[in-house]
C-alpha positions in Angstrom: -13.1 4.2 12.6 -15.6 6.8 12.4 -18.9 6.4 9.7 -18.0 4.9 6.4 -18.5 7.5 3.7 -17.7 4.1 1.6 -19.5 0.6 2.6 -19.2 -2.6 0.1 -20.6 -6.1 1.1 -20.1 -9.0 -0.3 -19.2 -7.4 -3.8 -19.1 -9.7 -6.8 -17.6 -9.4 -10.6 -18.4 -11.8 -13.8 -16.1 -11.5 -16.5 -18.0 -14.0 -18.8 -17.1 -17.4 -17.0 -14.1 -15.3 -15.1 -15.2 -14.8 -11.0 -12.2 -11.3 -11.0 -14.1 -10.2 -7.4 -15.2 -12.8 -4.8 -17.3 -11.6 -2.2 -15.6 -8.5 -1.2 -16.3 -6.4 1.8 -14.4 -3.2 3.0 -15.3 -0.2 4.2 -13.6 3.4 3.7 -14.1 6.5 6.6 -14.8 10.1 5.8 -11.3 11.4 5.1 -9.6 8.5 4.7 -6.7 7.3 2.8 -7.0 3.7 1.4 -4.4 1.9 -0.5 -5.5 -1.2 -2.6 -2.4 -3.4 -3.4 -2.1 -7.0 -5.1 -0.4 -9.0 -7.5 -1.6 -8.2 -11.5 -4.8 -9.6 -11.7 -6.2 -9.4 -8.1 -9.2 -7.5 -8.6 -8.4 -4.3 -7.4 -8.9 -2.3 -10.5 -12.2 -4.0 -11.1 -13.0 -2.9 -7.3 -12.1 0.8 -8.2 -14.0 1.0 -11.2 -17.2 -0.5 -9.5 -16.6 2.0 -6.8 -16.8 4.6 -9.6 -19.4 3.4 -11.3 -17.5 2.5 -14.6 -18.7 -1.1 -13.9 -21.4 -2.7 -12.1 -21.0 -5.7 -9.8 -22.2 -9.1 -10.3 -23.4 -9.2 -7.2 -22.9 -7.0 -3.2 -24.6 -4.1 -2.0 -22.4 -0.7 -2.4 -23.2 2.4 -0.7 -21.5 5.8 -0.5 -22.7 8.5 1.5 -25.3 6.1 2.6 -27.0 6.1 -0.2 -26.9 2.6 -2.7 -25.2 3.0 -5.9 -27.1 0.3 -7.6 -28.1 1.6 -10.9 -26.2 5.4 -10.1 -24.2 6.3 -13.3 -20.5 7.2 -13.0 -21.4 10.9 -13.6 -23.8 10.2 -10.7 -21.8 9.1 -7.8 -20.3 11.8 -5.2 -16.5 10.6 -6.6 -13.9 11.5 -8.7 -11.1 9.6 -11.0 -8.0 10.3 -11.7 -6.7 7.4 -14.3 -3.2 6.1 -15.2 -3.1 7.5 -18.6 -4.7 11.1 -17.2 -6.8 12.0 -19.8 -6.4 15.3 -20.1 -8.7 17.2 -22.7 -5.7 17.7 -25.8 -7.7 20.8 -27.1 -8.4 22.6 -23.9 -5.7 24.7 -21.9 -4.8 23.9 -18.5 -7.0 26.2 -17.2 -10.2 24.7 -19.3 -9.3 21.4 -17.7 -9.6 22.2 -14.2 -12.3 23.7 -14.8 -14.1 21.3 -17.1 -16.5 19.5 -13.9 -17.5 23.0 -13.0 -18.0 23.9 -16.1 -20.4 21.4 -16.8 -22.1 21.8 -13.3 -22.7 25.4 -14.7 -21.5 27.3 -11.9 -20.8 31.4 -11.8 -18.1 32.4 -13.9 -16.6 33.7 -10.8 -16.9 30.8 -8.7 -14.9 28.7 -11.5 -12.2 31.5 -11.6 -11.9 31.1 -7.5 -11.7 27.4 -7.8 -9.4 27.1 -10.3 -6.7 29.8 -8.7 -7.4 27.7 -5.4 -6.2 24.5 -7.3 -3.5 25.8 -8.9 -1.7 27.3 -5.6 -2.8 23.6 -4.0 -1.2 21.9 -6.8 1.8 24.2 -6.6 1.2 25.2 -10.7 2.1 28.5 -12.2 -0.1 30.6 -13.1 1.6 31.0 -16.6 0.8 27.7 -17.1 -3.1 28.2 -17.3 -3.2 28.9 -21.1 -0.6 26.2 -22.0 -1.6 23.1 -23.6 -1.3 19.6 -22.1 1.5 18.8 -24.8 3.2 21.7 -23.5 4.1 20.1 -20.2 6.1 17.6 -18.3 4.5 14.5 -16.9 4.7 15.9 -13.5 2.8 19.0 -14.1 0.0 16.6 -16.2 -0.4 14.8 -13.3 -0.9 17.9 -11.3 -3.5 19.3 -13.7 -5.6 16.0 -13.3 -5.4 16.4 -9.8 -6.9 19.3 -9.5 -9.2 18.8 -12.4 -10.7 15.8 -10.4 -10.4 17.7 -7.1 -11.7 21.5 -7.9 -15.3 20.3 -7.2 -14.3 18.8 -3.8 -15.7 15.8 -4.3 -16.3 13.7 -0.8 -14.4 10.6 -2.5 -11.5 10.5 -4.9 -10.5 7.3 -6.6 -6.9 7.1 -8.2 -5.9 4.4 -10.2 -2.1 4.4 -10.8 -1.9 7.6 -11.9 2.0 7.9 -10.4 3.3 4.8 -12.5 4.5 6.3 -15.4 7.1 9.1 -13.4 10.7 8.8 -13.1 11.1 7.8 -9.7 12.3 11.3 -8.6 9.3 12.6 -9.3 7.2 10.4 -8.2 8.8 10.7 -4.6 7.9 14.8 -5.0 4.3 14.4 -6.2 4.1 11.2 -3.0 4.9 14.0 -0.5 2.3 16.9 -2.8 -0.6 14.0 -2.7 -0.1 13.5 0.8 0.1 16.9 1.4 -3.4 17.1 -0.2 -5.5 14.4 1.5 -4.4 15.9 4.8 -5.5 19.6 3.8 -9.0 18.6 1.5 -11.0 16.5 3.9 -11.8 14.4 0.7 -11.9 10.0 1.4 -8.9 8.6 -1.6 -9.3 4.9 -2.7 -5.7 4.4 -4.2 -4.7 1.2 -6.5 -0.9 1.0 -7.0 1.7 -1.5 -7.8 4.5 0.7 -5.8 4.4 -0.9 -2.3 6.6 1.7 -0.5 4.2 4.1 -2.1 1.2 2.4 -0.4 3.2 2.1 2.9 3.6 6.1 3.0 0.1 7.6 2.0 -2.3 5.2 3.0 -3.8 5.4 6.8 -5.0 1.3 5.9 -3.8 -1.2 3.3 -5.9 -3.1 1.6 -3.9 -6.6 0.0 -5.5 -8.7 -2.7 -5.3 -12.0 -3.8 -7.6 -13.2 -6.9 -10.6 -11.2 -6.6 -10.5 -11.7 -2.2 -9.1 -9.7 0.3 -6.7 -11.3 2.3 -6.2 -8.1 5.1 -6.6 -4.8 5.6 -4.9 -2.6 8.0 -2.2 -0.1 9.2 0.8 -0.3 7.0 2.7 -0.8 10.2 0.1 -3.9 11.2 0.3 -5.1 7.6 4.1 -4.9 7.9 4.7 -6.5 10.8 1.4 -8.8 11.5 0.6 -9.9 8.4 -2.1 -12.3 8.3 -0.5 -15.0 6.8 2.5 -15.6 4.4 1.3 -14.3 1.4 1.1 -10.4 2.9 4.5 -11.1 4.7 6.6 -11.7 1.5 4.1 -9.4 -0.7 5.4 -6.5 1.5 8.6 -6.2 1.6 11.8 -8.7 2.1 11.8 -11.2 5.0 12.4 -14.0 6.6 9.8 -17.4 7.4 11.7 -19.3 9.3 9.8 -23.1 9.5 8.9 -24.2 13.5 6.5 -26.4 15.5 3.8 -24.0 17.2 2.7 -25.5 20.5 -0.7 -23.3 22.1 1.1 -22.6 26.0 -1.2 -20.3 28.1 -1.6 -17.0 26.7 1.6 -17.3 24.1 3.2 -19.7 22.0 5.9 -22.2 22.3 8.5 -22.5 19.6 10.6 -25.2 18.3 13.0 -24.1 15.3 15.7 -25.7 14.4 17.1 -22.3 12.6 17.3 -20.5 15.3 18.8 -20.9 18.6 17.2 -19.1 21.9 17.1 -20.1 25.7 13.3 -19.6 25.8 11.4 -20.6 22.9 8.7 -18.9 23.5 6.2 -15.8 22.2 3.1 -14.2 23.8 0.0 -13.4 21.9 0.5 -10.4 20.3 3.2 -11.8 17.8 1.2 -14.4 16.1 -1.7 -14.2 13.5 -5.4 -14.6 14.9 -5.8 -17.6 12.8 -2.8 -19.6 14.7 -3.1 -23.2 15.7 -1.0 -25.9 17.1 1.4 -27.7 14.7 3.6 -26.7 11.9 3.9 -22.8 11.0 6.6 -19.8 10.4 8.4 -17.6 12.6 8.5 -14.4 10.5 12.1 -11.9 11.3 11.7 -8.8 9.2 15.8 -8.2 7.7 16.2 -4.8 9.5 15.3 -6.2 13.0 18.9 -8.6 12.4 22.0 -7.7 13.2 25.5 -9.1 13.0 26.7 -10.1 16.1 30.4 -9.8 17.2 32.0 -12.8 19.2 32.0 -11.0 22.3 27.7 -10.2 21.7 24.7 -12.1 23.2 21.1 -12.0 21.9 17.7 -13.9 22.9 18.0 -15.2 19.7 20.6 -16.0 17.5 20.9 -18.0 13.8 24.5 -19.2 12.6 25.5 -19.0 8.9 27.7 -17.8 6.3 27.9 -14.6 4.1 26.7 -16.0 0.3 26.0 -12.4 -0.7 25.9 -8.5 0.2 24.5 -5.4 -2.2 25.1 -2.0 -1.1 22.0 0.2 -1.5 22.8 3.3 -1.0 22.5 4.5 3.0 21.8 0.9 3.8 24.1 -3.0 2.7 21.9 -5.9 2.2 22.7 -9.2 3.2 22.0 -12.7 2.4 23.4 -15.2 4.8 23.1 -19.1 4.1 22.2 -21.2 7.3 21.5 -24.9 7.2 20.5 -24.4 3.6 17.9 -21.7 4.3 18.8 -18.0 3.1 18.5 -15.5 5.8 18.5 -12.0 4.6 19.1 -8.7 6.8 19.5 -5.2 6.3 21.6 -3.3 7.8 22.2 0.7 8.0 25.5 1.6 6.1 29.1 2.0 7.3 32.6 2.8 5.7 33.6 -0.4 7.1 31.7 -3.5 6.1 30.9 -5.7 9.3 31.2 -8.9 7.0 32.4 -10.0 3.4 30.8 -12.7 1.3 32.2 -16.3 2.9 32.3 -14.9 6.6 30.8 -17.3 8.9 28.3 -14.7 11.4 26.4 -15.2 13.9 22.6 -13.3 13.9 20.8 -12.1 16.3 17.6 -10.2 17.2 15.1 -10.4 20.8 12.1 -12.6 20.8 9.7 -9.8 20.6 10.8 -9.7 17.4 9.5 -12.9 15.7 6.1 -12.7 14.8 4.6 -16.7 14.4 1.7 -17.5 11.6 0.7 -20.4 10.2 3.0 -22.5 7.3 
């Protein structure tokens, strides 16, 4: 990662007797895009707003830009905000409220003109729409009006919390691909908090996933989906599947013993288990699109034996949910005209070794 534009150590936050952040440290690079995710409650609001200077920790060093943001007000800080409920000016016109931070900064009337035409063809909003009212819109085009409000100064970080949660979820699949679209052409470092995982998993270059005011990873959305640290991250994102085992250190890998699933070599190598791994009771993580339903005449390096309890068909894709010595397997599986199996069908699963991913129980 190049030079963090963003650097926070060891970052506390009081609420009365309430610990909401416990000593968290993260740090964000010049252009990047990083997703905050977590159950209600984790912290990761409280994290934004200290970012933005709405709040001030309890305790931690924050820099940004390299400079420390102890004492530097909100209005201070070289970031922007863009909230859930947008907070659009009700008495000012759409054009007013792009302008509104330039404004302020008194720039040349010219130079606020420039910016705001350059947000609106960013934001893809119609010029007829710069003397309308923020009543006078849809929810979509709000949101694109606080976009560009918080992003016609070009501010080196912008910090967005939720603001996609109140869409339909058509729209909020357009203005996914628009923000992304935006990040990759601004430059500009976004700090994102949102509830939608699959949203995170699409924008974000790193996750970040909470748990009671601590982080519990960050990383790639492919590394978070796949290598999760622990089991907490592994059912937070996403379905899947923790199968118990015995872990046994052997060499550079892992050997397996699991009575779910059946295999002529029990074993994994080092890249598909957590870093914090040890001998003796853990979980064999298989992700439901990596299964697949195995005709008699099929062979796999591993296999798990059960019988159809359930299947849901979503859309291009069937789910199903397999029982197997009183553990539910689930899988997904791309959709057909024909079904491969109906609900009381004994199957057979399988998937390869380099499939399972081992952390501990």
């Amino acid at each position: 990662m190049s030079d963090p534009i963003i650097e926070a150590r060891g970052i506390q936050k009081y609420y009365g007797d309430y610990h909401a952040l416990k000593q968290v440290s993260l740090s964000v690079a010049a252009g990047e895009f990083l997703a905050l995710v977590g159950p209600s409650g984790c912290g990761k609001t409280s994290l934004l707003k200290i970012l933005a200077g709405f709040e001030a920790p309890s305790g931690g060093t924050l820099t940004i830009q390299g400079q420390d943001m102890a004492g530097v007000p909100a209005a201070g800080r070289p970031t922007r905000m863009v909230f859930q409920k947008l907070a659009l000016f009700p008495h000012k016109t759409v054009a007013e409220n792009i302008a509104f931070p330039l404004t302020v900064a008194r720039r040349p009337a010219d130079a606020i003109r420039a910016a705001v035409t350059e947000m609106l063809e960013m934001m893809h909003l119609k010029e007829a729409y710069l003397h309308r009212y923020p009543h006078e819109l849809s929810g979509g085009e709000q949101q694109r009006v606080a976009l560009a409000r918080a992003m016609v100064s070009k501010p080196p970080v912008l910090l967005l919390d939720e603001p996609m949660s109140a869409l339909d979820a058509r729209l909020k699949k357009s203005l996914q691909a628009e923000l992304k679209h935006l990040h990759r052409n601004v430059g500009t470092s976004f700090v994102h908090v949102t509830h939608d995982l699959e949203e995170a998993m699409m924008l974000a270059d790193r996750i970040c996933v909470m748990r009671a005011g601590e982080v519990v990873q960050i990383g790639s959305p492919h590394d978070i989906y796949y290598r999760p640290a622990e089991a907490f991250v592994a059912g937070f994102i996403g379905d899947t599947n923790l199968l118990p085992a015995q872990l046994t250190r052997e060499g550079e890998g892992w050997r397996f013993d699991c009575p779910l699933l059946k295999t002529e070599r029990p074993f994994i190598g080092p890249d598909q288990a957590a870093a914090n791994l040890s001998d003796g009771p853990g979980l064999l993580m298989i992700r439901p699109e990596l299964l697949r339903i195995l005709s008699p005449a099929d062979a796999a390096e591993c296999v798990i034996e059960g019988v159809v309890s359930e299947h849901f068909v979503r859309g291009g894709s069937v789910q199903y949910r397999v029982q197997a010595k009183g553990a539910v397997i689930v899988l997904d599986l791309p959709g057909t005209m024909v079904l491969p199996a109906r609900n009381g069908d004994p199957v057979r699963l399988g998937c390869a070794r380099s499939d399972l991913f081992a952390m501990r129980g």
